[in-house]
C-alpha positions as CSV (number, residue, x, y, z in Angstrom):
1,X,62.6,200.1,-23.2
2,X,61.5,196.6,-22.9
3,X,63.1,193.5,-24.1
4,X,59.8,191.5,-23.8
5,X,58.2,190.3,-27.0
6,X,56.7,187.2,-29.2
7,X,59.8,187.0,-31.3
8,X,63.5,186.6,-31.1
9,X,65.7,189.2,-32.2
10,X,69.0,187.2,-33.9
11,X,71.9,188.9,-33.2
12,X,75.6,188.2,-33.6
13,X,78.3,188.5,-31.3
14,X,82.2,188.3,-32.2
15,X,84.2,188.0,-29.1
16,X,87.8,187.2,-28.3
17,X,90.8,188.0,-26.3
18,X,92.6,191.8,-26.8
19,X,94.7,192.2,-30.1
20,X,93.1,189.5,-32.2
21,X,91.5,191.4,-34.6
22,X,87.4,191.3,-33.7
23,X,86.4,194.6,-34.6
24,X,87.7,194.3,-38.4
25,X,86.0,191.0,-38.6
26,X,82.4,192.7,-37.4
27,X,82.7,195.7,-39.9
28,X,82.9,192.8,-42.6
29,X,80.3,190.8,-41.1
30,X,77.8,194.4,-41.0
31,X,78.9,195.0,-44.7
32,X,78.0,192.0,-45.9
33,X,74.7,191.6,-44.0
34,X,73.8,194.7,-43.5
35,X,74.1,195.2,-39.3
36,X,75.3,197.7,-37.5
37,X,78.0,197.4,-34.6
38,X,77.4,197.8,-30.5
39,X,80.6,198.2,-28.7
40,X,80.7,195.4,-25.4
41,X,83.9,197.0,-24.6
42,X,83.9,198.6,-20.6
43,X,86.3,201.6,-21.5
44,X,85.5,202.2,-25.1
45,X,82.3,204.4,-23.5
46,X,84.6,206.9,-22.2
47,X,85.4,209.8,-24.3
48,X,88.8,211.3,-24.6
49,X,90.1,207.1,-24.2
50,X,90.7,206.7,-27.5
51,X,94.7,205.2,-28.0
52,X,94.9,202.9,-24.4
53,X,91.8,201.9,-25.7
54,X,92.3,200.5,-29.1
55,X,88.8,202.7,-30.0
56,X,88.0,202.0,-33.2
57,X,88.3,204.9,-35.9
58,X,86.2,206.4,-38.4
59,X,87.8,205.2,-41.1
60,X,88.3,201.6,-39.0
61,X,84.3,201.5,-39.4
62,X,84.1,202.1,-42.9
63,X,80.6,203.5,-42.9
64,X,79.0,200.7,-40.7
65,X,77.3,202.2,-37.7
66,X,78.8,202.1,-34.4
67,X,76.9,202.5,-31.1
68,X,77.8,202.2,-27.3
69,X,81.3,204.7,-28.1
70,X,82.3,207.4,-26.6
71,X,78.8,207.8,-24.3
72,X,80.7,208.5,-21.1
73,X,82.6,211.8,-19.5
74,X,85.7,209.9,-18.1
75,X,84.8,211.4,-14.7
76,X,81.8,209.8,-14.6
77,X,80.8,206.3,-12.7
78,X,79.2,203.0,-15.1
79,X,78.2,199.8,-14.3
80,X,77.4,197.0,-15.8
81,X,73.8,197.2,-15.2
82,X,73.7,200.4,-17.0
83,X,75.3,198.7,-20.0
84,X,73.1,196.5,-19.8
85,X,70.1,198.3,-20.6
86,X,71.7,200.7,-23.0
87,X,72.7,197.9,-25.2
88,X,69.6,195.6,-24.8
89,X,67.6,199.1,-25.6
90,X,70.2,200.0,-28.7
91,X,69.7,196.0,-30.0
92,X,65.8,196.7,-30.5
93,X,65.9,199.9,-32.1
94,X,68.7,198.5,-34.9
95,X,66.4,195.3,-35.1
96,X,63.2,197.9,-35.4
97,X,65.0,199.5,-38.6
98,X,65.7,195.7,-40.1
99,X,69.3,195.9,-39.5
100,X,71.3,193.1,-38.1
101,X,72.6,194.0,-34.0
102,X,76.3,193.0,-34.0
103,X,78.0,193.3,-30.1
104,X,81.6,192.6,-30.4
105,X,83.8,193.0,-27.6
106,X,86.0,191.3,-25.3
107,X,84.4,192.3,-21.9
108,X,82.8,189.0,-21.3
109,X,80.3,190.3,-18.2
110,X,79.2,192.9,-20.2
111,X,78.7,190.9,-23.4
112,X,76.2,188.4,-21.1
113,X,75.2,190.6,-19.2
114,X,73.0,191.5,-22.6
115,X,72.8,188.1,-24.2
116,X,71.4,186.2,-20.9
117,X,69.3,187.2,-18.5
118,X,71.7,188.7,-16.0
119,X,69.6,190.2,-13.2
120,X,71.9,192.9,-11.5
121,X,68.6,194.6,-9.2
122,X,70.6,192.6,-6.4
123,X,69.5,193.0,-2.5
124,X,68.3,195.7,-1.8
125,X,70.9,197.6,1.2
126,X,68.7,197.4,4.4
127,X,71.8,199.0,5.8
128,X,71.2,202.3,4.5
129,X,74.8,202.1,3.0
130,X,76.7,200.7,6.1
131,X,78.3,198.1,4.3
132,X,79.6,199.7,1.4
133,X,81.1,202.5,3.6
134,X,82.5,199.3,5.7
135,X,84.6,198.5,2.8
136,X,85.3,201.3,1.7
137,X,86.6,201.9,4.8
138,X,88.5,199.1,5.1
139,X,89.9,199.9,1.4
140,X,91.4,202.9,2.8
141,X,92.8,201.9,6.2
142,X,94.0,198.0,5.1
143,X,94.3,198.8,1.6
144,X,92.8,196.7,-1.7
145,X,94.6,194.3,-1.4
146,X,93.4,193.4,2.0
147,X,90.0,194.0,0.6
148,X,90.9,191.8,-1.9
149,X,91.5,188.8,0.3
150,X,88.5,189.3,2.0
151,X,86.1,188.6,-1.6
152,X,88.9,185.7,-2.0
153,X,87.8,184.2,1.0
154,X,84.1,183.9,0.7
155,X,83.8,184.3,-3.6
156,X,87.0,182.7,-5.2
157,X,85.1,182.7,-8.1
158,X,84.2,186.3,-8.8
159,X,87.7,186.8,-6.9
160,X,89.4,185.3,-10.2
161,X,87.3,187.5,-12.6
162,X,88.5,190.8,-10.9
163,X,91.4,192.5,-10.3
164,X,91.9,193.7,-7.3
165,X,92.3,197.5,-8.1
166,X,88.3,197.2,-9.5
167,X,87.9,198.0,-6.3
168,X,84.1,199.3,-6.8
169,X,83.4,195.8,-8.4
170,X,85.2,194.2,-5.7
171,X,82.9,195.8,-2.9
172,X,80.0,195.5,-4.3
173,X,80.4,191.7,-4.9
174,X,80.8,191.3,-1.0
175,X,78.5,193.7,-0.5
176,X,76.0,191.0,-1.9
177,X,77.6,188.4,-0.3
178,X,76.8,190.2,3.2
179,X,73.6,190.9,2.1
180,X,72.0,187.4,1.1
181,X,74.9,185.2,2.4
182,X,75.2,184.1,-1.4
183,X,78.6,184.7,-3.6
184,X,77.2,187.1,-6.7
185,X,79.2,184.4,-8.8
186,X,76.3,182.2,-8.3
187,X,73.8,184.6,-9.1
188,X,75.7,185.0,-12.6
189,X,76.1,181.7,-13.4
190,X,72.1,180.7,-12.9
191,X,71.6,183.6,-15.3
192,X,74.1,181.5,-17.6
193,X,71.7,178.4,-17.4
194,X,68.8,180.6,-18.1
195,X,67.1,180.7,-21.7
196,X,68.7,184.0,-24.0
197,X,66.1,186.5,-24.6
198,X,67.9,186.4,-28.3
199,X,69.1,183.8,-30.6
200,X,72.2,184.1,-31.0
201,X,75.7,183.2,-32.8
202,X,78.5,183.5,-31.3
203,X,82.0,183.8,-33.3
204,X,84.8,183.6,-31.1
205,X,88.2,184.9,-32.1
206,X,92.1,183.3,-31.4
207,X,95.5,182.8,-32.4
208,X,98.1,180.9,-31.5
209,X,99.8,182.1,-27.9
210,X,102.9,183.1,-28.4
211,X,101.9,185.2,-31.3
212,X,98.9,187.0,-29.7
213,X,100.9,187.8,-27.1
214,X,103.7,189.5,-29.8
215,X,100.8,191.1,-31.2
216,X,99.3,192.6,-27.9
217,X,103.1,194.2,-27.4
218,X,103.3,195.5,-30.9
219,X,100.2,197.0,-29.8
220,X,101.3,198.4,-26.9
221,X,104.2,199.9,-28.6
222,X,102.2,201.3,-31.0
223,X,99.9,203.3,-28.3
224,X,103.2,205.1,-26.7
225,X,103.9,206.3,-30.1
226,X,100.6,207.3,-30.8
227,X,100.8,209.3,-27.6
228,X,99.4,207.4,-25.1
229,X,101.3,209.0,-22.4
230,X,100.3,212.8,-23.5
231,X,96.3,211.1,-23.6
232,X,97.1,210.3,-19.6
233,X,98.0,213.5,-18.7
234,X,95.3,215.3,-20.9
235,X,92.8,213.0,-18.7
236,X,94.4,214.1,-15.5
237,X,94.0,217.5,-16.4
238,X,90.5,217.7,-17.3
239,X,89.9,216.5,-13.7
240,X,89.8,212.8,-13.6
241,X,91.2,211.6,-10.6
242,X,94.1,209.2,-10.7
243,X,92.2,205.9,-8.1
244,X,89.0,206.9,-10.6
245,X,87.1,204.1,-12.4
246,X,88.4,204.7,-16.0
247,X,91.3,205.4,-14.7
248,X,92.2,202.1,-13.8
249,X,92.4,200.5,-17.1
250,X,95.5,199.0,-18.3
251,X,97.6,201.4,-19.6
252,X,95.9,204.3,-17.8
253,X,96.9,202.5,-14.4
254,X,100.1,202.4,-15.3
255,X,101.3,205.9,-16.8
256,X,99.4,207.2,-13.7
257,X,101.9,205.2,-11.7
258,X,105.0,206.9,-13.7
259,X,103.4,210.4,-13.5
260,X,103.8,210.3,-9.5
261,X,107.4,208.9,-10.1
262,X,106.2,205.6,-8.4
263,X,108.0,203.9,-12.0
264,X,110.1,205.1,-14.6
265,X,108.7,205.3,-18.2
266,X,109.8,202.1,-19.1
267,X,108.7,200.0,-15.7
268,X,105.3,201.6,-16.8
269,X,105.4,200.4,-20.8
270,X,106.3,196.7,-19.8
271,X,104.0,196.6,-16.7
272,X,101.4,197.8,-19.7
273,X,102.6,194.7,-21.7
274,X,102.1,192.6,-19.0
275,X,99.0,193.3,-17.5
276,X,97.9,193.3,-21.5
277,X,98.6,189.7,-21.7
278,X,97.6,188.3,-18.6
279,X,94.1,190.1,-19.2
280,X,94.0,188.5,-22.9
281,X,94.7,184.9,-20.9
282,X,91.8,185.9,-18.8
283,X,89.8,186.3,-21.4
284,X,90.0,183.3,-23.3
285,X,89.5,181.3,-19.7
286,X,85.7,183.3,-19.5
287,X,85.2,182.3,-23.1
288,X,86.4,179.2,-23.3
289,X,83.6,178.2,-20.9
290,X,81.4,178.8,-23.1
291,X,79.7,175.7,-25.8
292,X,78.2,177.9,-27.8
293,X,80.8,180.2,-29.2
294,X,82.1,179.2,-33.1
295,X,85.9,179.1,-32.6
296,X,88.0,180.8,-36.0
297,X,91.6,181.3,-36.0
298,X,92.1,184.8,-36.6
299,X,94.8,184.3,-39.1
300,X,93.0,182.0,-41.0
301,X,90.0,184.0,-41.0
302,X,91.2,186.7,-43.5
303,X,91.8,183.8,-46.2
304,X,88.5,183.4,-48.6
305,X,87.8,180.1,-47.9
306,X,87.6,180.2,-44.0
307,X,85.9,183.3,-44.2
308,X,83.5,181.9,-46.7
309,X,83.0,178.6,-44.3
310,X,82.2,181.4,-41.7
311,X,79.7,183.3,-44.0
312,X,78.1,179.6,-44.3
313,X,77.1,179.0,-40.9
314,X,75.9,182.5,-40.8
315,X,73.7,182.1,-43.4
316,X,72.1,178.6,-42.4
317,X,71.8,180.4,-38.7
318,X,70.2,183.2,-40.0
319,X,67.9,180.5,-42.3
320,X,67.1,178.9,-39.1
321,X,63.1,178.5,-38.8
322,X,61.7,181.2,-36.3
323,X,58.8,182.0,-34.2
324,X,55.6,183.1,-35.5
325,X,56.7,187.1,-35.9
326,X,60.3,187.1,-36.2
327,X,60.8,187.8,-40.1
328,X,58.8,190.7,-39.1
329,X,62.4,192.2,-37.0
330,X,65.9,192.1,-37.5
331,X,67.8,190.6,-40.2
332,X,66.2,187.8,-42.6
333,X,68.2,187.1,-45.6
C-alpha cells in the first residue's frame, strides 16, 4: 500500500524509555479520542514473547485496538524495513475507518523509520553476497566483538545505537558502508532532516533517574515471577535457536546464558537488570535528540491537571488548519 496522497494523516506517537508507563498513557489517549494503538516495539511482534517483553494484555488494552503484536513466529527473521511498511500500511487503513493511528513504543528506529522518510532499499550487493558472508565469517572466526570494532572504526555513530550481539544489524551497517563508502548513520539522519509524510505529535515520556531505574528492577523482578525463565525454555524448545534474532533481547539473552551454565540464576537476573537500564539510558539519548517531542513526567501525568494540560495541546494540534482533503481521513474533532 502506498503512503502517497494530497493530505496528511495526523497521528500520535507516545515514546519513552522502558518502564515508564507509555502504553497506559496511549490506551487513555485512544479512549478518549477514539484511536487505535500500533506497537513500535522490535520484540513485541514475536509470539510466545510475552513476560521478557512487557506485552501488553488484554485487559491492559481495555477494548482499544492493538495492531503490530504478536505477527511474528519467534523463529523467524524481521527487519526494520519490514516494519516499516506494515505500520505505514496499518496507519492508513485505521485513518481510512476515521480512527486516530497511535504508535507508541520505545524502539526509536523503528518509530522513524515510520514517521520520516527512512529509505532502507540501500545498495544494492553487486557482490552477489560476498560481503555479508565476509562478516559473517569474520563473526565466527574473530567473534562479535571483533566485528564490532570493525563498525566502531568506520560508523561510531550507528556503533553507539547497537549492541554488539545485533550482530545482523551490525553487518549489515558495514555492509553499506562497503558498498557506497558512506556510514548508514548518515543515510538515517538526512531522512531526519526530510519532511514527515504525517503530521505528527510527539509525547515523550520520563521520570526522574534514580526512580526509573527502581522501577525497571521491580520490573524485572516481577518477570522471574511471572515465569520468565519457564517462557526461555518453552522458546528453546519449540526450536528457536539460542544466537537467533529474538533471542537476543534482554532477558532472553541472558537466561539463555544460565541455561548452558555460562551464569548462575542470579548472575542472569542482575545482568537482566543491567542491560535493562543501560538500554532505558539509551533510549532517552535517541529521544532526547529530538525538538519535536512534548516532554511529561510520567508521575505527574496521572494527576488531572497535567493530564488535562496534555489533552490541551492535543486538542489545539488536532484543531490545527489542514490541507485541502484532510478532514476527509483520520481523526478531526
Amino acid at each position: 500500500m502506498a503512503i502517497e496522497g494530497s493530505f496528511p494523516i495526523r497521528i500520535i506517537a507516545v515514546v519513552g524509555p522502558t518502564a515508564s508507563g507509555k502504553s497506559d498513557l496511549a490506551v487513555r489517549i485512544a479512549q478518549r479520542l477514539g484511536g487505535e494503538i500500533i506497537s513500535a516495539d522490535s520484540m513485541q511482534i514475536y509470539r510466545g514473547m510475552d513476560i521478557g517483553t512487557a506485552k501488553v494484555t488484554r485487559e491492559e488494552m481495555r477494548g482499544v485496538p492493538h495492531h503490530l503484536i504478536d505477527i511474528k513466529d519467534p523463529r523467524e527473521p524481521f527487519s526494520v524495513a519490514e516494519f516499516q511498511t506494515l505500520a505505514r500500511e496499518t496507519i492508513h487503513r485505521i485513518a481510512s475507518r476515521k480512527k486516530l493511528p497511535i504508535l507508541v513504543g520505545g524502539t526509536g528506529l523503528y518509530l522513524n523509520s515510520v514517521i520520516d522518510p527512512y529509505d532502507f532499499s540501500g545498495p544494492k550487493d553487486d557482490f552477489n553476497g560476498e560481503i555479508r558472508t565476509y562478516y559473517q565469517n569474520m563473526a565466527i572466526t574473530q567473534g562479535k566483538e571483533k566485528l564490532f570494532e570493525a563498525l566502531m572504526a568506520v560508523d561510531p555513530a550507528s556503533a553507539a545505537k547497537l549492541h554488539p550481539n545485533d550482530q545482523k544489524r551490525v553487518i549489515r551497517a558495514l555492509e553499506y558502508y562497503r558498498l557506497t563508502g558512506k556510514p548508514i548513520s548518515e543515510n538515517l539522519q538526512a531522512a531526519k532532516n526530510t519532511e514527515s509524510p504525517y503530521t505528527v505529535f510527539w509525547i515523550g515520556l520520563n521520570m526522574d533517574r534514580e526512580l526509573l531505574y527502581q522501577r525497571i528492577e521491580e520490573r524485572v523482578d516481577a518477570m522471574m515471577a511471572a515465569g520468565l525463565l519457564d517462557e526461555v525454555k518453552a522458546l528453546l524448545n519449540q526450536g528457536c535457536q539460542p544466537d537467533g534474532q529474538a533471542m537476543q533481547g534482554i532477558g532472553y539473552r541472558q537466561l539463555i546464558q544460565h541455561l548452558l551454565g555460562n551464569l548462575s540464576l542470579q548472575e542472569a537476573v542482575d545482568l537482566i537488570k543491567q542491560e535493562s537500564r543501560r538500554y532505558a539510558k539509551r533510549q532517552l539519548t535517541w529521544f532526547r535528540r529530538d525538538p519535536r517531542i512534548h516532554w511529561f513526567d510520567s508521575l505527574k501525568i496521572k494527576e488531572s491537571t497535567e493530564i488535562e494540560r496534555m489533552f490541551a495541546e492535543l486538542s489545539a494540534f488536532m484543531r490545527q488548519p489542514s490541507e485541502e482533503g484532510a478532514e476527509k481521513i483520520g481523526y478531526n474533532p
